[in-house]
C-alpha positions as CSV (number, residue, x, y, z in Angstrom):
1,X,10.1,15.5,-2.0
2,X,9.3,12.0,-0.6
3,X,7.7,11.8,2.9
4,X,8.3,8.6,4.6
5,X,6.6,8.9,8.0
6,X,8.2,7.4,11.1
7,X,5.2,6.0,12.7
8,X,2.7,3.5,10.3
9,X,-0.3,2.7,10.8
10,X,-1.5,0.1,8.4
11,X,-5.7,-0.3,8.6
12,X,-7.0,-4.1,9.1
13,X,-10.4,-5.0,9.3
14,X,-10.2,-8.4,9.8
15,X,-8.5,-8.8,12.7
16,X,-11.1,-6.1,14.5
17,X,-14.7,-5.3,13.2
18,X,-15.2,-2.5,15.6
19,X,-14.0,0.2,13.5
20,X,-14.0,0.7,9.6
21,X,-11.1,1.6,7.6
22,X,-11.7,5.3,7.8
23,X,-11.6,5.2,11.4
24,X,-8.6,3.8,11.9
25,X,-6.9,5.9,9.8
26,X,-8.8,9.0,11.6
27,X,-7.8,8.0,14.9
28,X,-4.2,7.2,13.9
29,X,-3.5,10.5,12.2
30,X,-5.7,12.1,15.1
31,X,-2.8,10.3,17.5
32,X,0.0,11.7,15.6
33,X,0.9,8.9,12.8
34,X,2.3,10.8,10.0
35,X,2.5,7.2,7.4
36,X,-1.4,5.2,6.8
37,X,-1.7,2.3,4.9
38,X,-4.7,1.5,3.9
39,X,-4.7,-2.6,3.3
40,X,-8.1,-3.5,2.6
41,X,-8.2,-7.0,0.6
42,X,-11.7,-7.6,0.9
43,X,-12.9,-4.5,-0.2
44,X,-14.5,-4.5,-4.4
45,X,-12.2,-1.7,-6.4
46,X,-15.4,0.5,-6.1
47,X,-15.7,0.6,-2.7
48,X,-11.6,0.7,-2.3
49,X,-11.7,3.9,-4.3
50,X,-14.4,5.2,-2.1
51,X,-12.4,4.4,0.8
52,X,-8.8,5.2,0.1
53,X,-10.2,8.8,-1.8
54,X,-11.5,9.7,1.7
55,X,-8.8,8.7,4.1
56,X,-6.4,10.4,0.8
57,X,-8.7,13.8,1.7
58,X,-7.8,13.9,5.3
59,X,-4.4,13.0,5.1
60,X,-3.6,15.9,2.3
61,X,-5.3,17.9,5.1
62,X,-3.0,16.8,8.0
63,X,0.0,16.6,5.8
64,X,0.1,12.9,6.7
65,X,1.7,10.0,4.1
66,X,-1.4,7.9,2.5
67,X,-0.1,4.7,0.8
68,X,-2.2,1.9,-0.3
69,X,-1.4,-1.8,-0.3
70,X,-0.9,-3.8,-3.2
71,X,-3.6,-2.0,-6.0
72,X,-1.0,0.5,-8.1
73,X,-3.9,0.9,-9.8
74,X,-5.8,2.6,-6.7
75,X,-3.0,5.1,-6.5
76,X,-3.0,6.0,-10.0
77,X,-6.7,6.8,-9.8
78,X,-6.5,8.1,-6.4
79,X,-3.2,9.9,-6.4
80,X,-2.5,8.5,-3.3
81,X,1.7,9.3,-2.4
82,X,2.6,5.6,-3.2
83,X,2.0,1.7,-2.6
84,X,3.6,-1.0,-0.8
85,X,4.0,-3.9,-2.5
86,X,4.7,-7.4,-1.3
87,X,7.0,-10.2,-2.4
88,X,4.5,-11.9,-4.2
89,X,2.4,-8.5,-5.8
90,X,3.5,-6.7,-8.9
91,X,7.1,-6.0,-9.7
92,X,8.8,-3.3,-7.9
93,X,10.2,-1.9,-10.9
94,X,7.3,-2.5,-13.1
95,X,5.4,-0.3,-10.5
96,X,8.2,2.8,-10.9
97,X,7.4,2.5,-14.4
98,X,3.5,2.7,-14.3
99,X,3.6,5.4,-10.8
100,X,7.3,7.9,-12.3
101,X,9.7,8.9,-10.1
102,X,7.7,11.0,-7.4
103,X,5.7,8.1,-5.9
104,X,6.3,6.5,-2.9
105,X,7.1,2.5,-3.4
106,X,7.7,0.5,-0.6
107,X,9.0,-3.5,-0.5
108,X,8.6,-5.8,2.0
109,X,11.8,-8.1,3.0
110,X,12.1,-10.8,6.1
111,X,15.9,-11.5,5.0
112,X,18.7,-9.5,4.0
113,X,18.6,-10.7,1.0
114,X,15.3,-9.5,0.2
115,X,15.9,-6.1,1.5
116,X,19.3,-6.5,-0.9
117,X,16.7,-7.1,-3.7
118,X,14.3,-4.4,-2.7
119,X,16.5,-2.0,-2.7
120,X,17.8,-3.0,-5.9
121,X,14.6,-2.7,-7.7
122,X,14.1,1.1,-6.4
123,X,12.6,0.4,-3.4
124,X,12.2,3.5,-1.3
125,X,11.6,2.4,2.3
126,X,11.5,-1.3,3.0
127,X,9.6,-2.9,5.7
128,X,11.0,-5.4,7.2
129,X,9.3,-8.4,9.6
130,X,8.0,-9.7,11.7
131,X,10.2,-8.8,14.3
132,X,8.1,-10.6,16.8
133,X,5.3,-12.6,17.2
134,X,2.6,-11.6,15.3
135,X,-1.6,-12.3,15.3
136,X,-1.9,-9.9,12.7
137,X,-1.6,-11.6,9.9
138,X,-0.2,-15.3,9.1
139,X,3.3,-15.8,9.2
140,X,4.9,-19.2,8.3
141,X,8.2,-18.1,9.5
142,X,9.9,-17.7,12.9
143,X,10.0,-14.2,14.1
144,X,13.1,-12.1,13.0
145,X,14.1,-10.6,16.5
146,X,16.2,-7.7,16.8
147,X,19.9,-9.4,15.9
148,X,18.5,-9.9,12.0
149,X,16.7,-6.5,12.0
150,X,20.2,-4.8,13.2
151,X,21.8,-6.1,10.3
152,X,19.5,-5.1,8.0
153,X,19.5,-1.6,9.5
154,X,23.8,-1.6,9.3
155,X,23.6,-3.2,5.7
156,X,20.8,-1.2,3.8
157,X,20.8,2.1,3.2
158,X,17.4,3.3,2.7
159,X,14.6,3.4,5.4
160,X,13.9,0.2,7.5
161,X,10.7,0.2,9.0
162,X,10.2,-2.6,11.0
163,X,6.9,-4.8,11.3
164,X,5.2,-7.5,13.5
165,X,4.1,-7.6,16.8
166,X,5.7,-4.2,17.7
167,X,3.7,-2.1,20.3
168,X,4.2,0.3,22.9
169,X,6.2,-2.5,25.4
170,X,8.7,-3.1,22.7
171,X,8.8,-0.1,20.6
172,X,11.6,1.4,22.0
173,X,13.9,-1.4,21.9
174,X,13.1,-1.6,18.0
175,X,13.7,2.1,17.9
176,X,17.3,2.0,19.4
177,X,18.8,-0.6,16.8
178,X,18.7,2.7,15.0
179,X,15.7,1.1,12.2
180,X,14.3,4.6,10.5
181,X,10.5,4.0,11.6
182,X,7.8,0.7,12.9
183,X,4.9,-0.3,11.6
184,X,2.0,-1.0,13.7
185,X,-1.6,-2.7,13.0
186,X,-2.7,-5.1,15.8
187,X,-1.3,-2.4,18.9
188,X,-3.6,0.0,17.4
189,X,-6.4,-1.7,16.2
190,X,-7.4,-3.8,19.0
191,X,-6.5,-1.3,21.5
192,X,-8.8,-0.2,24.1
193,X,-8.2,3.3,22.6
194,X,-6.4,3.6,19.7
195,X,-5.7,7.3,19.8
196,X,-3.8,7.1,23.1
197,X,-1.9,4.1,22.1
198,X,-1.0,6.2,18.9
199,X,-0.1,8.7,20.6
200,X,1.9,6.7,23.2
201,X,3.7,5.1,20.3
202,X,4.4,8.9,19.1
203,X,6.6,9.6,22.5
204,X,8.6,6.7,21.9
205,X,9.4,7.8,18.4
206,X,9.5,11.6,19.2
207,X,10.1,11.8,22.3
């Protein structure tokens, strides 16, 4: 069975150099994220193997989701639970052939239509962003906001995760438009602790 976690951590290095990919993940799962992402762009396939491998090992331990961003090919070496793929990375459906039927795959949408596509193409979560105003990673478009993400929510039937500049101020809000989980990177990240603003993050989700 498919375990989509509520609470996603995705890893960044480039918008913090205090902490390494591994440590992230460490003190996210350490905090109570049950989803990582490891998105690690500027990382050779060597050393992304090396990488996602480990933070794979822990997470099997903790019984947390570990999906990688972009590389299907990491997660067929690794055996890493899945992928999430963006609008412009390789076919959704082209991925379900090369990963089977077990595999997480996740899409990434900021319109309904997109989500409508996702979903289409076998999608099985879709995150959806930014919702607000985001450092994290360059956006060309306005934030979504919380009307568009309803709608999305109401309209598309599998889980909505949503993305951008969500922390623990916010998180809540996001939460009660009834969207299945929220992705976080910069929150964590550049936190003064990122364990305790995991685990902050955790009480909004489970209370």
């Amino acid at each position: 069975m498919k375990k989509i976690g509520r609470l996603y951590v995705i890893t960044d290095t480039t918008i913090q150099k205090k902490y390494t990919h591994y440590d992230i993940a460490e003190m996210a799962v350490k905090g109570g994220a049950d989803m990582i992402q490891l998105r690690a762009k500027e990382l050779k396939s060597g050393e992304l193997i090396e990488t996602a491998s480990a933070i794979l090992k822990m997470c099997r331990k903790e019984n947390v989701t570990f999906i990688i961003n972009d590389r299907v090919d990491i997660v067929m070496i690794t055996d890493a639970d899945g992928v999430h793929l963006g609008l412009e990375d390789i076919p959704l459906r082209d991925a379900r052939t090369l990963l089977g039927k077990n595999k997480i795959i996740g899409g990434t949408a900021h319109s309904l239509k997109e989500a409508v596509t996702a979903k289409k193409n076998g999608a099985d979560y879709i995150g959806y962003g930014h919702i607000y105003s985001t450092y994290s990673k360059y956006k060309p478009e306005s934030p979504k906001g919380l009307l568009n993400l309803k709608n999305v929510v109401r309209k598309i039937n599998v889980p909505i995760i949503a993305i951008g500049g969500i922390g623990i101020d916010n998180a809540a809000e996001v939460m009660n438009i009834g969207c299945y989980g929220i992705a976080v990177i910069g929150s964590i990240v550049k936190a003064e602790n990122p364990i305790m603003a995991v685990k902050k993050l955790s009480n909004v989700l489970h209370g």
